[in-house]
Backbone atoms as SQL, in Angstrom:
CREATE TABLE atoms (id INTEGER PRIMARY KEY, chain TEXT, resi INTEGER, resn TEXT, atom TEXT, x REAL, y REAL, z REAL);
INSERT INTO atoms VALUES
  (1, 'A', 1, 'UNK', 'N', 101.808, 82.504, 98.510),
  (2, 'A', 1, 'UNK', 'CA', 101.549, 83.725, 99.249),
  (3, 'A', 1, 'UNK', 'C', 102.872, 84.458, 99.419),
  (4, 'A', 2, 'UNK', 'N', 103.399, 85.339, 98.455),
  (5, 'A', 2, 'UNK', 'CA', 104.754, 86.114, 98.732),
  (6, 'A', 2, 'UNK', 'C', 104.604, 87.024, 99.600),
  (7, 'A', 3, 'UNK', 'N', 105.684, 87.397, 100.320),
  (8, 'A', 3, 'UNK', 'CA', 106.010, 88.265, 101.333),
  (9, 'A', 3, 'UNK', 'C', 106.760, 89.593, 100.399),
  (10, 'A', 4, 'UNK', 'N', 106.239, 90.568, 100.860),
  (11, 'A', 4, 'UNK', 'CA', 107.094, 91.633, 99.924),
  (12, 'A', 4, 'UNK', 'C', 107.561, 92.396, 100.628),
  (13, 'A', 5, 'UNK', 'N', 107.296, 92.802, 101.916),
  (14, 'A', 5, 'UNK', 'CA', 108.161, 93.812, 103.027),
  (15, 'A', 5, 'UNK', 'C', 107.919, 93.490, 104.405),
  (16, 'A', 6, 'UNK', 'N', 108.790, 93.056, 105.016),
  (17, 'A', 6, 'UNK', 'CA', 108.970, 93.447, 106.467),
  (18, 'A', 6, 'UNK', 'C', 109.249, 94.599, 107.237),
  (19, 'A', 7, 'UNK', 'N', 108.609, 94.932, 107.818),
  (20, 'A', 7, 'UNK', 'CA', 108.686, 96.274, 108.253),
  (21, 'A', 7, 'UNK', 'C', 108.323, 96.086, 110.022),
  (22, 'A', 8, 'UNK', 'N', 109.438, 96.309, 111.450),
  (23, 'A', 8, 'UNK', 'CA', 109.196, 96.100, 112.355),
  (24, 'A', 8, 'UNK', 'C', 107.891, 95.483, 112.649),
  (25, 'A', 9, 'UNK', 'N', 108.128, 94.270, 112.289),
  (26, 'A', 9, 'UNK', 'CA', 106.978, 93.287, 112.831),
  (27, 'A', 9, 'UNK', 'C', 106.040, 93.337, 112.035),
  (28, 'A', 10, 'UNK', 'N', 105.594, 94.002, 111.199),
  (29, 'A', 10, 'UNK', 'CA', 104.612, 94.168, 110.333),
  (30, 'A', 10, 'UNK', 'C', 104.660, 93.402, 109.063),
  (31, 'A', 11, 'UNK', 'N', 104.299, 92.395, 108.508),
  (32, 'A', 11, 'UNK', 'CA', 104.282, 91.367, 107.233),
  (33, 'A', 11, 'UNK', 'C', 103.350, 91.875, 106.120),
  (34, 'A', 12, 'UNK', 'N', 103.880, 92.365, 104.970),
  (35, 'A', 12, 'UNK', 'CA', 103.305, 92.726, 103.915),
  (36, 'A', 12, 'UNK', 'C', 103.349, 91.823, 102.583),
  (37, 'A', 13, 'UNK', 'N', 102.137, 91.364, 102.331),
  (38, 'A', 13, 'UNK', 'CA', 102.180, 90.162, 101.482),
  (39, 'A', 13, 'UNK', 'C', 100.789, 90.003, 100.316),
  (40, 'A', 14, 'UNK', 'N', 101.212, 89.409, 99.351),
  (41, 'A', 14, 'UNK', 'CA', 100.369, 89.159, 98.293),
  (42, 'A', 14, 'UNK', 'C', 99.490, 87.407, 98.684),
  (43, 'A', 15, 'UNK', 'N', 98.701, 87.592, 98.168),
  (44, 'A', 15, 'UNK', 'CA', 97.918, 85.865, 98.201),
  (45, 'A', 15, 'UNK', 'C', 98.178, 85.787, 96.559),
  (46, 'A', 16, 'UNK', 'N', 98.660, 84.444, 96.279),
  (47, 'A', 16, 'UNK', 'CA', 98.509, 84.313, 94.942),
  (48, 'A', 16, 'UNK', 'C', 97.762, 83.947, 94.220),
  (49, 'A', 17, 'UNK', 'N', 96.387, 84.093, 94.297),
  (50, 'A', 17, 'UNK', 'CA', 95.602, 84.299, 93.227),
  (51, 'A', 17, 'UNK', 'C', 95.129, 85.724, 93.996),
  (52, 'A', 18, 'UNK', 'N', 95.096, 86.783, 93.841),
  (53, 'A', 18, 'UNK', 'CA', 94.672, 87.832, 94.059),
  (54, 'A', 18, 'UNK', 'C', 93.989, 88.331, 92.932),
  (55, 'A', 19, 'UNK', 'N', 93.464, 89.208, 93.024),
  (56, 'A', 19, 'UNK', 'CA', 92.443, 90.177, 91.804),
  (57, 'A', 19, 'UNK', 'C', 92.589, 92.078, 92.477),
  (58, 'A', 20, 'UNK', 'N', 92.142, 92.321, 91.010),
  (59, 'A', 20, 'UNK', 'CA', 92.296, 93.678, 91.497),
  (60, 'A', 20, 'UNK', 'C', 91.404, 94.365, 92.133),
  (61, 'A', 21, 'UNK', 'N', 91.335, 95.779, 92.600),
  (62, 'A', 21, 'UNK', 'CA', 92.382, 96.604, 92.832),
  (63, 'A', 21, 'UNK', 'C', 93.849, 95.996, 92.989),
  (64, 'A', 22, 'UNK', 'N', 94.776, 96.575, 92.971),
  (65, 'A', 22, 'UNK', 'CA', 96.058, 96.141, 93.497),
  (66, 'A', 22, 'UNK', 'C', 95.448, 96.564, 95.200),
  (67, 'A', 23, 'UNK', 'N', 96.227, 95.465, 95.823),
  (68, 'A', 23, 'UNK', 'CA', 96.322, 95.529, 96.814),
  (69, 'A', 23, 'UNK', 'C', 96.746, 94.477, 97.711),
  (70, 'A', 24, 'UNK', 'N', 97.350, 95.108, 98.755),
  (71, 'A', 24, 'UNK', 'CA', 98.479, 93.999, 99.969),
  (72, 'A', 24, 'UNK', 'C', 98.030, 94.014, 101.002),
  (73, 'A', 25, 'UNK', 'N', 98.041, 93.003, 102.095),
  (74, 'A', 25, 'UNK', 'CA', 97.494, 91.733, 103.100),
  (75, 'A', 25, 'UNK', 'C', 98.820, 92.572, 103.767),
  (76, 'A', 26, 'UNK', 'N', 98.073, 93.044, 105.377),
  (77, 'A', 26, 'UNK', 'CA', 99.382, 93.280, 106.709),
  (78, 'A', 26, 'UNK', 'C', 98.530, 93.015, 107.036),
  (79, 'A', 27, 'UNK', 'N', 99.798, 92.212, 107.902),
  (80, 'A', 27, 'UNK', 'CA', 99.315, 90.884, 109.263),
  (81, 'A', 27, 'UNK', 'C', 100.651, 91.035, 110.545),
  (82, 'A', 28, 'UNK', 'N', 100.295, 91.672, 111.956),
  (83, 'A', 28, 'UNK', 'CA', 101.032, 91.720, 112.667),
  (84, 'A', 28, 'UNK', 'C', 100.529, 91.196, 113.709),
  (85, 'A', 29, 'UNK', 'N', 101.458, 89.565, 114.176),
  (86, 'A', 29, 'UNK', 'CA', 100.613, 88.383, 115.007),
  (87, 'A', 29, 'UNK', 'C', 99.321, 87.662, 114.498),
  (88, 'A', 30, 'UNK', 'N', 98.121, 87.452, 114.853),
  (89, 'A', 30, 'UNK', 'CA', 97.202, 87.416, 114.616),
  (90, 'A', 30, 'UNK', 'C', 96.043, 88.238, 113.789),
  (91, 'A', 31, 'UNK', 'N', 96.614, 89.110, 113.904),
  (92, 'A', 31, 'UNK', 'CA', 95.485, 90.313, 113.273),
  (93, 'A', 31, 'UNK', 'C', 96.201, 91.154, 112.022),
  (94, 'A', 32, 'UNK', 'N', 95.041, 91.486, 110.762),
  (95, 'A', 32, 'UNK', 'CA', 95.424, 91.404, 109.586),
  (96, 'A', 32, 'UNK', 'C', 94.570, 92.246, 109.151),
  (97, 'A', 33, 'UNK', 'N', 94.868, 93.760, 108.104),
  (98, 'A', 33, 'UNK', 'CA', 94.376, 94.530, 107.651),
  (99, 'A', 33, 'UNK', 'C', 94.604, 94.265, 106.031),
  (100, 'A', 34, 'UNK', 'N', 93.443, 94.706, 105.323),
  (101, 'A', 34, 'UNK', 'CA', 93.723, 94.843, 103.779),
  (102, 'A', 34, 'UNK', 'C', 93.732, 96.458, 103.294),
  (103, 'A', 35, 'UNK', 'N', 94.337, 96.344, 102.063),
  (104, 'A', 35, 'UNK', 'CA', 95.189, 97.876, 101.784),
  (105, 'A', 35, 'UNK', 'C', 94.689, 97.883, 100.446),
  (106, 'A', 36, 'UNK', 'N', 93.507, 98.441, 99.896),
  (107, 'A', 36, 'UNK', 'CA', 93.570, 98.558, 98.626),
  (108, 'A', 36, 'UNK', 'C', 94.015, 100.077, 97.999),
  (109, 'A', 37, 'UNK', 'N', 95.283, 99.941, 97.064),
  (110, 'A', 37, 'UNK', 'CA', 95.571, 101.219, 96.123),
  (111, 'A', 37, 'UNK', 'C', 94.887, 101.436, 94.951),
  (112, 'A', 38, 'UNK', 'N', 94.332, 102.414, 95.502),
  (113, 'A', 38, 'UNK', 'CA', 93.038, 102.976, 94.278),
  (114, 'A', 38, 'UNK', 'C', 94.210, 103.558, 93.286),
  (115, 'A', 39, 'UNK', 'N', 94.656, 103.508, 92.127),
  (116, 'A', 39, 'UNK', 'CA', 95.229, 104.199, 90.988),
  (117, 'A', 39, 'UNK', 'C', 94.389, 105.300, 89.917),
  (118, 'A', 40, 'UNK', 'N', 94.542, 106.188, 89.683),
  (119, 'A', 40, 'UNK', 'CA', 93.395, 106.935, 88.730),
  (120, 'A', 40, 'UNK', 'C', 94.845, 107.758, 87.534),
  (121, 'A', 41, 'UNK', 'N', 94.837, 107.037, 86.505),
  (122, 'A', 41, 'UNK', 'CA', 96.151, 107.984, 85.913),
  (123, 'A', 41, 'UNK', 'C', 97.492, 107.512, 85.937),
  (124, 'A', 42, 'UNK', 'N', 97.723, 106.422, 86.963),
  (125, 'A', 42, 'UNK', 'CA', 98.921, 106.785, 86.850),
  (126, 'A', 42, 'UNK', 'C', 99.720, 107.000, 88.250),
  (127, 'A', 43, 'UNK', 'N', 98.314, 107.775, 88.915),
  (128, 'A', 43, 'UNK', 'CA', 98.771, 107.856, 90.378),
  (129, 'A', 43, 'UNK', 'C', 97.936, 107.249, 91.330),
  (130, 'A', 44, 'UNK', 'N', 98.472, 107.420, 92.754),
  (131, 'A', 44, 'UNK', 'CA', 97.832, 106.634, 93.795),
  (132, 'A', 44, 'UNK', 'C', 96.880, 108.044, 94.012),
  (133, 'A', 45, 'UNK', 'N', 95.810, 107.590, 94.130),
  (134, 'A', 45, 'UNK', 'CA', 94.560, 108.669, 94.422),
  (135, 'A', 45, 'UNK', 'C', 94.135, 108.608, 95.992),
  (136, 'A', 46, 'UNK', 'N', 93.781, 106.888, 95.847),
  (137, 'A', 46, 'UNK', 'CA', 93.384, 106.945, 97.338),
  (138, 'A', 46, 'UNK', 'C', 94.050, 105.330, 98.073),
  (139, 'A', 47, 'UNK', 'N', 94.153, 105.509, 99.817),
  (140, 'A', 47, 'UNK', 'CA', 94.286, 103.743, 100.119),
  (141, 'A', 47, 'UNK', 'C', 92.704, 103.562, 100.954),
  (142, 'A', 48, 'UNK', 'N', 92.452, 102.411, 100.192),
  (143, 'A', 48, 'UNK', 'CA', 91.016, 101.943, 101.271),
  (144, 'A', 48, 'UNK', 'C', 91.692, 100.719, 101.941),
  (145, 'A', 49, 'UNK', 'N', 91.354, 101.472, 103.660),
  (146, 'A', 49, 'UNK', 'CA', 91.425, 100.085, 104.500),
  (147, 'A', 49, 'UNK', 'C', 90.515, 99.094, 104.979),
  (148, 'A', 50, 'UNK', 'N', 90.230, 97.519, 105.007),
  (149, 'A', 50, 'UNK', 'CA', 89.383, 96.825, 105.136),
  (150, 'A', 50, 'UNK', 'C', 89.776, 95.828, 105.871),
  (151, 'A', 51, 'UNK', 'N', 88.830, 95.231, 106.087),
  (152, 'A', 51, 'UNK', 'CA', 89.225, 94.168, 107.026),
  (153, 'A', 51, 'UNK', 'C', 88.817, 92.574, 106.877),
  (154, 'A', 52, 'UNK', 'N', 89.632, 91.746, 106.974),
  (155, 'A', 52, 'UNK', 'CA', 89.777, 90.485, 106.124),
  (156, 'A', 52, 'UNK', 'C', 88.876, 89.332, 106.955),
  (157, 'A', 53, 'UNK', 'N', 87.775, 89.093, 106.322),
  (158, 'A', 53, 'UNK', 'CA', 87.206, 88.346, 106.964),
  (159, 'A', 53, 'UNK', 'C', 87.575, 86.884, 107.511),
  (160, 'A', 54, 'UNK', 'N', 86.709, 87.244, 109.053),
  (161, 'A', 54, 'UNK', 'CA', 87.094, 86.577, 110.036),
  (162, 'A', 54, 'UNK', 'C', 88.587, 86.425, 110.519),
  (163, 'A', 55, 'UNK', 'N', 89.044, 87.685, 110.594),
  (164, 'A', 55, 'UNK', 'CA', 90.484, 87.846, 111.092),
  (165, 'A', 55, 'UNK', 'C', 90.080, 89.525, 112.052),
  (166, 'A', 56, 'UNK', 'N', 90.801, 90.109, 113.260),
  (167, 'A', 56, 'UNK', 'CA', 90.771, 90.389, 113.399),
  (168, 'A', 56, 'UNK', 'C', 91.771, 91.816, 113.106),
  (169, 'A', 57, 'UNK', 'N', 91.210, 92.739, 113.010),
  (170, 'A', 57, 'UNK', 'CA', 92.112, 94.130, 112.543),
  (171, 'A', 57, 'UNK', 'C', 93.209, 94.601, 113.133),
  (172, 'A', 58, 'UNK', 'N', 94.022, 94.861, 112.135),
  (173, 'A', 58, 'UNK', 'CA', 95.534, 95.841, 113.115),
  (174, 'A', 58, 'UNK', 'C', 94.517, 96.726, 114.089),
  (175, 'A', 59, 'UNK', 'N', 95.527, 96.904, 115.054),
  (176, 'A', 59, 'UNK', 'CA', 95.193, 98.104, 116.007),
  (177, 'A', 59, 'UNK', 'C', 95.449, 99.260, 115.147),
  (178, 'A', 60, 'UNK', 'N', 94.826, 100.317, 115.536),
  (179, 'A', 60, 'UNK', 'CA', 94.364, 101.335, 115.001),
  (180, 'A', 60, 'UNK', 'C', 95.888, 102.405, 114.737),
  (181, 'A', 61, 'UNK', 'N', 97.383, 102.179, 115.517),
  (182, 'A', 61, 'UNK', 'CA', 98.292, 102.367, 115.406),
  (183, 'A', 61, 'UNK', 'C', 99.046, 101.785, 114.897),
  (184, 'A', 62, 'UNK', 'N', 98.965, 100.723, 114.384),
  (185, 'A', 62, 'UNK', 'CA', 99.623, 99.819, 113.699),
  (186, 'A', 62, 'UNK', 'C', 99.020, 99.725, 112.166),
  (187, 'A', 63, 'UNK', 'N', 97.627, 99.741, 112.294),
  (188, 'A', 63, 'UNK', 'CA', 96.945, 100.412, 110.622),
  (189, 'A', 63, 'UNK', 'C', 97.899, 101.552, 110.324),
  (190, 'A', 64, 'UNK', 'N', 97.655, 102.601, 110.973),
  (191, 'A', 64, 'UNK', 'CA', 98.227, 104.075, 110.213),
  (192, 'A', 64, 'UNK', 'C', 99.756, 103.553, 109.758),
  (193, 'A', 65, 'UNK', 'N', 100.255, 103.015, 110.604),
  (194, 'A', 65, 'UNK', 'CA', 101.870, 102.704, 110.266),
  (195, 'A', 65, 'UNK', 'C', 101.702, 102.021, 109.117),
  (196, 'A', 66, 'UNK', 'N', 100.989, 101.158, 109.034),
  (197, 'A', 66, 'UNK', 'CA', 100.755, 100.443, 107.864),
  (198, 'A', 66, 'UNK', 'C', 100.407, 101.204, 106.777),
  (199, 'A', 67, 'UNK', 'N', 99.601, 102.077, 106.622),
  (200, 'A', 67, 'UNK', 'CA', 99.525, 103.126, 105.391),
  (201, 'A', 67, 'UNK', 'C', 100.628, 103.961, 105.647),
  (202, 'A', 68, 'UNK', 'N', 100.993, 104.080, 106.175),
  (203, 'A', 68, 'UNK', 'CA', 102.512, 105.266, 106.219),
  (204, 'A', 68, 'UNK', 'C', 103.491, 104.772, 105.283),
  (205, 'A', 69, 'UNK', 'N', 103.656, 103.170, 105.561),
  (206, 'A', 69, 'UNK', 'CA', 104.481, 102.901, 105.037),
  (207, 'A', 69, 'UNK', 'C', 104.050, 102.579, 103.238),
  (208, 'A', 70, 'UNK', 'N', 102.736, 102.567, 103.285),
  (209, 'A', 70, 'UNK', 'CA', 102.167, 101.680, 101.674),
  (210, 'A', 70, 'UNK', 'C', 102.739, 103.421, 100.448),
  (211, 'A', 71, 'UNK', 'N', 102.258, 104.526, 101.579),
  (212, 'A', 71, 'UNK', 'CA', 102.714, 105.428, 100.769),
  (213, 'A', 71, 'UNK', 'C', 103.748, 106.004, 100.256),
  (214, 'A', 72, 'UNK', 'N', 104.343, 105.870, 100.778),
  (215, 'A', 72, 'UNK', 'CA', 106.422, 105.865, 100.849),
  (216, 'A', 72, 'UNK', 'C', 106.855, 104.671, 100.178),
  (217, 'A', 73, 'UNK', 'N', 106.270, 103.664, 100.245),
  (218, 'A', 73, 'UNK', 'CA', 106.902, 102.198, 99.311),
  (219, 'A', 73, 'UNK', 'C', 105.433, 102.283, 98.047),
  (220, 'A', 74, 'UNK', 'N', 105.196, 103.043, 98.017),
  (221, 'A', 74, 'UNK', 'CA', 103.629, 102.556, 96.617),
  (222, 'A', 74, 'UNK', 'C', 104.295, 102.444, 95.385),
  (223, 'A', 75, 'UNK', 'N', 105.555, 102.496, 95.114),
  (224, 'A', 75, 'UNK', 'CA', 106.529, 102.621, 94.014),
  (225, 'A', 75, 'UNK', 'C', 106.306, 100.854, 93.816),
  (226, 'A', 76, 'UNK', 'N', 107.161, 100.490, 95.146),
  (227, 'A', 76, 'UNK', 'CA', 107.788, 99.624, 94.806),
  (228, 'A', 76, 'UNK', 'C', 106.791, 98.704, 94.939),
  (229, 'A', 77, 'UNK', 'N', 105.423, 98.465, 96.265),
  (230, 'A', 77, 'UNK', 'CA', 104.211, 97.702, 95.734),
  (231, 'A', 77, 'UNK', 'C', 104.055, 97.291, 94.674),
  (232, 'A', 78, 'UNK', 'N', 103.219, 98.440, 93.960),
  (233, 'A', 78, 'UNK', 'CA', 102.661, 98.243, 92.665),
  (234, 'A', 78, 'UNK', 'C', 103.897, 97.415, 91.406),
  (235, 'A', 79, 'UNK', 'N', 105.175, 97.763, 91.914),
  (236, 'A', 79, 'UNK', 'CA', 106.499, 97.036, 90.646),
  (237, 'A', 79, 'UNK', 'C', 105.676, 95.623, 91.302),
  (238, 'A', 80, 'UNK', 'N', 106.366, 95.038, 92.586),
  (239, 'A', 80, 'UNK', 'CA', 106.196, 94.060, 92.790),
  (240, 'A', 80, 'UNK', 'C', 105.146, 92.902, 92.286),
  (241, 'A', 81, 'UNK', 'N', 103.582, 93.707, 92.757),
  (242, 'A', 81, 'UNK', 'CA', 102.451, 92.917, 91.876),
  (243, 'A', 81, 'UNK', 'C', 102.416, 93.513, 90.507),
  (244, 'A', 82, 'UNK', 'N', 103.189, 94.156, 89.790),
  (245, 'A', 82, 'UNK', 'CA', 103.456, 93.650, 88.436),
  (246, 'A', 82, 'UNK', 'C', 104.308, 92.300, 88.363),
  (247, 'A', 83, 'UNK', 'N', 105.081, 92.670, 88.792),
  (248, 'A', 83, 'UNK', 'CA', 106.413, 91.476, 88.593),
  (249, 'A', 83, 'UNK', 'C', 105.600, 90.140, 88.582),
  (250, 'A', 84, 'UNK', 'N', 104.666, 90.018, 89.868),
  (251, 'A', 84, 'UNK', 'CA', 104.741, 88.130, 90.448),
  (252, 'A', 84, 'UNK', 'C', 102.628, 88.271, 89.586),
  (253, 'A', 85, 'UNK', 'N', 102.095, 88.735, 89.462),
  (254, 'A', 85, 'UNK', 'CA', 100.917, 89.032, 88.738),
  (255, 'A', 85, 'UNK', 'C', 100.817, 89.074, 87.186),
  (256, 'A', 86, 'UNK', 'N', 101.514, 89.928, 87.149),
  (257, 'A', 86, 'UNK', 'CA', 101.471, 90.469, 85.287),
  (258, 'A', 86, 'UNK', 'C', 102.502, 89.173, 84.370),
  (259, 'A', 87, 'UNK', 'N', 103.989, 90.094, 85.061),
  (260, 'A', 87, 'UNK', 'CA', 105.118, 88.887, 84.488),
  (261, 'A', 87, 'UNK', 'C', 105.323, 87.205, 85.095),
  (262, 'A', 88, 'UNK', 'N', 104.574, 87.441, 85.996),
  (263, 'A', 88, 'UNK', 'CA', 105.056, 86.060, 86.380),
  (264, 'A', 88, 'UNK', 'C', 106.073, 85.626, 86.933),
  (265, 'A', 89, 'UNK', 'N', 107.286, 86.660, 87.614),
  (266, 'A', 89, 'UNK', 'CA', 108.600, 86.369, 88.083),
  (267, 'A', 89, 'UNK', 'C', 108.234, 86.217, 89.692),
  (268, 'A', 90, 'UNK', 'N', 109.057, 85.836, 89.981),
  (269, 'A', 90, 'UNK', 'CA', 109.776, 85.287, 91.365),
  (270, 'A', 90, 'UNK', 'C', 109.542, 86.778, 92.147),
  (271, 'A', 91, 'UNK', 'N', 109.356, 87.097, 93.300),
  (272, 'A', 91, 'UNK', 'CA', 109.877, 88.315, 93.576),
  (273, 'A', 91, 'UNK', 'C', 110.397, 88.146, 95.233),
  (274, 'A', 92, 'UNK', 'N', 110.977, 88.934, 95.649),
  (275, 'A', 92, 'UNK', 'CA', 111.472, 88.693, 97.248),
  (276, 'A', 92, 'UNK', 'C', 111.450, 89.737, 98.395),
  (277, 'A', 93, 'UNK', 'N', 111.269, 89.431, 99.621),
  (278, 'A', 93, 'UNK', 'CA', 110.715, 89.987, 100.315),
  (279, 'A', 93, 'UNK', 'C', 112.176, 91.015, 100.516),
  (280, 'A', 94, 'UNK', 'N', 111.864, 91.964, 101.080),
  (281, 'A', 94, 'UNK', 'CA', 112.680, 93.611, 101.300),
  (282, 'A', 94, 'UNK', 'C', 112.008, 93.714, 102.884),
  (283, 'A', 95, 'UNK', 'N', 113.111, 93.562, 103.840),
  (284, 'A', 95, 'UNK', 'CA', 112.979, 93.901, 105.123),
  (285, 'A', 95, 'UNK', 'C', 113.579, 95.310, 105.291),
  (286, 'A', 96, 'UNK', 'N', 112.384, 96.104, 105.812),
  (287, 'A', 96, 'UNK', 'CA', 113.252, 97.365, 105.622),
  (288, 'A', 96, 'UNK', 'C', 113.116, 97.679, 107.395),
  (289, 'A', 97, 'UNK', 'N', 114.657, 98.148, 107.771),
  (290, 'A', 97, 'UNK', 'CA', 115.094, 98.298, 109.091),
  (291, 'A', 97, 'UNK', 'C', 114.915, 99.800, 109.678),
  (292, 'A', 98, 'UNK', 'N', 114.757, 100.646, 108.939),
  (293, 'A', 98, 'UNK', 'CA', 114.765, 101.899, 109.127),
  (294, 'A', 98, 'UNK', 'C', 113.653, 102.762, 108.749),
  (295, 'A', 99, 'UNK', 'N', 113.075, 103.540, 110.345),
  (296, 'A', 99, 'UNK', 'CA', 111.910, 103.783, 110.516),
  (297, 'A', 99, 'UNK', 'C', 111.655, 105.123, 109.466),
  (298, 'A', 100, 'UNK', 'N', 110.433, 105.044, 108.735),
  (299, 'A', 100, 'UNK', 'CA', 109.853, 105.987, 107.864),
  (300, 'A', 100, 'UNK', 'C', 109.772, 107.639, 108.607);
């Protein structure tokens, strides 16, 4: 289960066997939202948020932060689950300290 961004308290992470859509697991404390990036082209079209069964959901301010941030980092997401998905490499988590 890699960790790919820390973001004030917020844990952004892959499960390793995942399937597509691309998409990343935030979990802040107990409670855990799923983020799927719809791609059409090339680009990010849309994010669908869901909720991971039998876990309870980010708060509703802590979701949006959570897409705030998927859209400003969707670069580096999508590299990442290439990297540890496609290629198969190692990849490492990026704590980022500075608010979006």
């Amino acid at each position: 289960m890699p960790k790919i961004f820390e973001y004030f308290g917020l844990i952004f992470y892959f499960f390793s066997n995942e399937h597509e859509p691309i998409h990343v697991h935030v979990a802040l404390g107990d409670c855990e939202t799923i983020y799927e990036l719809i791609m059409e082209n090339g680009e990010l079209k849309e994010i669908r948020r869901r909720a991971k069964k039998g876990v309870s959901p980010l708060r509703e301010k802590d979701a949006k932060t959570a897409e705030e941030f998927i859209r400003k980092y969707e670069t580096n997401i999508i590299e990442k689950w290439i990297n540890f998905f496609v290629l198969r490499k190692q990849i490492r988590c990026t704590n980022i300290k500075k608010k979006i």
